[in-house]
C-alpha positions, -999 to 999 in steps of 0.1 A, spaced: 386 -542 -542 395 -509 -524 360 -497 -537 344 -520 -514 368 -519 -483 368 -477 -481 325 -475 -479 330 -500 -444 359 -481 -428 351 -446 -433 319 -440 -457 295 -458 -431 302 -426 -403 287 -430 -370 255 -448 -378 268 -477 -398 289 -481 -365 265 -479 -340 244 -504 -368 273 -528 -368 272 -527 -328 237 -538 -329 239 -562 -356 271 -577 -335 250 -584 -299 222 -595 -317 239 -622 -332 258 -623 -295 222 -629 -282 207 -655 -307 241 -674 -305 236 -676 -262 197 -681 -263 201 -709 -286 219 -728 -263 209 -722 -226 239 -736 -211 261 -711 -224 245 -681 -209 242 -705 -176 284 -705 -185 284 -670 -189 265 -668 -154 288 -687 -135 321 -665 -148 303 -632 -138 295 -650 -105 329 -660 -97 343 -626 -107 316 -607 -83 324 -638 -61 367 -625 -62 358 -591 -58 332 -581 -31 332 -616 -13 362 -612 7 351 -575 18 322 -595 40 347 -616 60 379 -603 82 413 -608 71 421 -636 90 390 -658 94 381 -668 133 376 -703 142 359 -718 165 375 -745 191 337 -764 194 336 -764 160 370 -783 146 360 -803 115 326 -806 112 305 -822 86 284 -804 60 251 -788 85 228 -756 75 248 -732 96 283 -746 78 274 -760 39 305 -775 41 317 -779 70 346 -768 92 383 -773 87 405 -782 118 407 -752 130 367 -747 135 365 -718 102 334 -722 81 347 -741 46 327 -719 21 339 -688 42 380 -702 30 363 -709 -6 353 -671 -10 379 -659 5 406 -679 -12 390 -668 -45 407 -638 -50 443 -652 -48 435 -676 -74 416 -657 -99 437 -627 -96 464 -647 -104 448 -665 -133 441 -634 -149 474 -618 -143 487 -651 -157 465 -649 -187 472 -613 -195 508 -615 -198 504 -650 -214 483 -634 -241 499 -600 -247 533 -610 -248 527 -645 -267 502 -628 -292 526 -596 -297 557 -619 -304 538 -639 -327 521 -610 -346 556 -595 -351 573 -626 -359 548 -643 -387 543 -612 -403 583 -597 -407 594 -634 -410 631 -635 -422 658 -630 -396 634 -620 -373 609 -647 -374 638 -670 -370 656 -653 -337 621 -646 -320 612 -685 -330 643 -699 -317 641 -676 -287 602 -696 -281 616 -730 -286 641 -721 -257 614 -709 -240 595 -739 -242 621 -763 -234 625 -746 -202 608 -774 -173 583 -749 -153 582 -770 -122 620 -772 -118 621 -733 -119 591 -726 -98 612 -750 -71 638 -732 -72 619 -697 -70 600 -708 -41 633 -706 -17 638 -668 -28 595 -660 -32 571 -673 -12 544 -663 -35 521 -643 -11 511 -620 -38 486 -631 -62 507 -606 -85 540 -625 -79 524 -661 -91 509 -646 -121 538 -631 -135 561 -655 -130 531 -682 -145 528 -659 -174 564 -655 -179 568 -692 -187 533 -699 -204 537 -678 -234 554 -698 -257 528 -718 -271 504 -684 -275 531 -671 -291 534 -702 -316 498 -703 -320 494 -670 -333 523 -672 -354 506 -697 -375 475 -676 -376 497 -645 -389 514 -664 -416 479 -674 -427 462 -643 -426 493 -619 -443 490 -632 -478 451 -622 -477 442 -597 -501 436 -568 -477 472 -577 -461 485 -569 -493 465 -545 -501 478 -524 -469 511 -530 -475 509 -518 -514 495 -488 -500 528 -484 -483 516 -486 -445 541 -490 -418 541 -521 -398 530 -510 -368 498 -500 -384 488 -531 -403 498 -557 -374 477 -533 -347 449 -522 -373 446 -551 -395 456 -579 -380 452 -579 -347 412 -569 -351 413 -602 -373 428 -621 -347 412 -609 -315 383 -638 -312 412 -663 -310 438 -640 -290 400 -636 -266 396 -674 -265 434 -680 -256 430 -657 -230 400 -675 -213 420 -709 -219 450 -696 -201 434 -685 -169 417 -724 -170 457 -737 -172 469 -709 -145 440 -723 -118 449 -758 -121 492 -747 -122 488 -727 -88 460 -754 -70 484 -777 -84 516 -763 -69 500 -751 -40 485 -790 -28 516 -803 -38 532 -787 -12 558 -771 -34 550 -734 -26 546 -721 11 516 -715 26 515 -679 32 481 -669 18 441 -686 14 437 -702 -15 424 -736 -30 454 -751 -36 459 -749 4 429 -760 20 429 -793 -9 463 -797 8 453 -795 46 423 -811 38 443 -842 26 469 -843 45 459 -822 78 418 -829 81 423 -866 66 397 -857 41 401 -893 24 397 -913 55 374 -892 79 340 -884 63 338 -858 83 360 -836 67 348 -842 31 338 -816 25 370 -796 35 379 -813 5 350 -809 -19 342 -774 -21 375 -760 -38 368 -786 -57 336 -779 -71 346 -741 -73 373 -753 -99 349 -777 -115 327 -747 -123 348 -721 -130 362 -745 -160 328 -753 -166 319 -719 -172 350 -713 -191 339 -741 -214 311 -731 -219 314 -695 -230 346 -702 -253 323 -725 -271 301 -698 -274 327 -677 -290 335 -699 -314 303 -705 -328 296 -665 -322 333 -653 -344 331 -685 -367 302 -680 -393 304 -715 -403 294 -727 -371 262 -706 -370 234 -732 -373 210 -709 -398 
């Protein structure tokens, strides 16, 4: 066995690397070609991150409105419409987009690396340790999220995209955490688990260099998931009312455009109410679309030959 594994780690040198690369993105390629909606998914993600980060640098800070203006329907000059206060909807769309996907991806970080570096630990020591860190997750879990987010609210106001993603990611990483415990439990009684450990290699080394390059398709597809479960948390908090309204973001102008505009009375004002959400429609469409690519892409037996 080791006279198969030591030719791919460090007989190969440089060009078996740079061959493996290749070989990698080809298959990357083939996987996206042969389905076009997955590259249109991978589109739509690049678009709403360029969208996040250079769209708000073309309007001001605090969006003008305009007094002849006040909730208009969908025309040429506004796609959307206006909200009550006369301010172009797609303008509050781009500009609410960084709050929210920010957020979701500070969400999904610490969702991810905290969950996936419990679990790693925890499935592969197992013993005491397994057992504390596993009782310390089913705590976790039991914990009710919206309860505690109403009770933050009255200290936070959640302004910062930062502020919502952490406390988000602080309570969504049990189940990452769980996940990937199964996965390590599976994966530590494979022969080149044991063959690391017979070679007397500390821990640290075989959960960050063994392991973890094992597990990173899933840990990568966990991470896209989470930042579809942080959008629809914050919009979700956010229309309820629960959190105060001291920044742009969807959640706020579904809110206003309910219960302010009268978006399900006054056709007018529909589409106040429709573009955040068709921006969340896509966005999870494009999430969907490229974690089914990754599946087929890290799961051989997927590949249609």
């Amino acid at each position: 066995m080791s006279a198969t594994v030591i030719p791919e780690t460090s007989g190969g040198g440089l060009s078996t690397a740079s061959a493996m690369r290749r070989n990698f993105w080809r298959g990357v390629w083939r996987v996206m070609r042969r389905k076009p909606s997955r590259l249109a998914g991978a589109v739509i993600l690049v678009g709403f991150v360029f969208m996040a980060v250079f769209g708000p640098m073309f309007y001001p800070d605090n969006l003008p409105g305009d007094a002849d203006a006040i909730t208009r329907p969908p025309s040429w000059e506004h796609w959307f419409g206006t909200d009550p206060q006369g301010r172009d909807v797609l303008a509050l769309v781009i500009t609410g987009s960084r709050y929210v996907l920010l957020s979701a991806a500070v969400t999904a970080l610490i969702t991810v690396v905290f969950g996936t570096g419990l679990g790693l630990f925890s499935g592969f020591k197992r013993g005491r340790w397994d057992t504390v860190l596993m009782r310390v997750t089913d705590m976790k879990l039991t914990i009710p999220g919206l309860p505690l987010l109403l009770v933050l609210a009255t200290v936070w106001k959640f302004g910062s995209p930062l502020q919502m993603g952490l406390v988000l990611g602080l309570l969504g990483w049990g189940g990452v955490a769980r996940a990937v415990r199964a996965q390590t439990l599976s994966l530590r009684e494979r022969g080149f688990i044991e063959a690391a450990r017979g070679l007397g290699l500390s821990t640290g080394h075989i959960i960050g260099k063994e392991l973890l390059p094992s597990m990173a398709p899933y840990i990568a597809m966990n991470m896209l998931i989470a930042v579809t479960g942080a959008v629809y948390a914050q919009v979700g908090l956010f229309f309820l009312g629960v959190l105060p309204y001291e920044s742009n973001n969807w959640g706020v102008m579904l809110n206003l455009a309910v219960f302010q505009a009268g978006a399900m009375i006054t056709p007018y004002a529909l589409g106040y109410l429709l573009a955040p959400l068709l921006a969340i429609l896509l966005l999870t469409l494009g999430i969907v679309l490229v974690v089914d690519a990754m599946d087929e892409i890290f799961n051989p037996r997927l590949r249609e030959e």
